[in-house]
C-alpha positions in Angstrom: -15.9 -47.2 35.0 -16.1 -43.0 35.4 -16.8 -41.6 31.6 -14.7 -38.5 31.1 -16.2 -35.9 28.9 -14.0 -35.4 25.9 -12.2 -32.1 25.7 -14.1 -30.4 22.8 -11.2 -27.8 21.3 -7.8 -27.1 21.8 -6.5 -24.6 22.3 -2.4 -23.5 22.2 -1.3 -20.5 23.2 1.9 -19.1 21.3 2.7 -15.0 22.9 6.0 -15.2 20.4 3.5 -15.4 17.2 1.6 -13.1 18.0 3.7 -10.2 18.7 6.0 -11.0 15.7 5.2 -9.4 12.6 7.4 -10.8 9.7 8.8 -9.7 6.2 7.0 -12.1 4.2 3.7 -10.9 3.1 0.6 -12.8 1.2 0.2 -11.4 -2.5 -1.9 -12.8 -5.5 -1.1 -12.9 -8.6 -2.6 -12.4 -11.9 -2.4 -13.3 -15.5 -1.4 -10.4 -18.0 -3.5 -11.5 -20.7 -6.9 -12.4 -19.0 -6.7 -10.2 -15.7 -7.8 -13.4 -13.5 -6.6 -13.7 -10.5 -5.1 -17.3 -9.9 -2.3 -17.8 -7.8 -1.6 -16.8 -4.0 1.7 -16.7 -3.0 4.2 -15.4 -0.2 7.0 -13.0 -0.5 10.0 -11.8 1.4 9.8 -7.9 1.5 13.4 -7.1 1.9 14.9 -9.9 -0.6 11.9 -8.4 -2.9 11.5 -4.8 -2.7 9.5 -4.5 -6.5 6.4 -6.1 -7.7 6.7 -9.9 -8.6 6.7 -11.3 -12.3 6.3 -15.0 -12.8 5.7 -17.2 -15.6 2.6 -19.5 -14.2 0.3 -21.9 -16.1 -3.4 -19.4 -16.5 -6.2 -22.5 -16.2 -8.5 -19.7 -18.2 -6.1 -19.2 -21.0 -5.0 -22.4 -21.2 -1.3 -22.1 -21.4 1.8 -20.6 -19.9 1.8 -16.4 -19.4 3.2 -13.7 -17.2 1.7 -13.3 -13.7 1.8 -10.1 -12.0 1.9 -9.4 -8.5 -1.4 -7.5 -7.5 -2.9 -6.3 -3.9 
């Protein structure tokens, strides 16, 4: 019996992703009492145009506020 080393990585190639650049882009946002950054979250540039306004759950707060899209 021949023991075959075991491939170590992986490795897949994709050309498509990484020549396509797409709409939606990474933001974070954060709470408008405390200023901490909590969540990070995707958006769709073209459906969204304007900063992003959600009502999220702020750990450091403890309750329910306003979360602002930041950079």
């Amino acid at each position: 019996m021949i023991d075959y080393p075991l491939p170590t990585k992986v490795f897949y190639f994709c050309a498509k992703k990484l020549r396509c650049e797409s709409m939606r882009v990474r933001i974070t946002l954060s709470c408008g009492d405390c200023k901490q950054r909590n969540y990070n979250t995707k958006k769709n540039k073209k459906n969204d145009p304007d900063r992003l306004e959600m009502n999220k759950y702020c750990r450091f707060c403890r309750k329910h506020t306003v979360h602002k899209e930041t950079k």
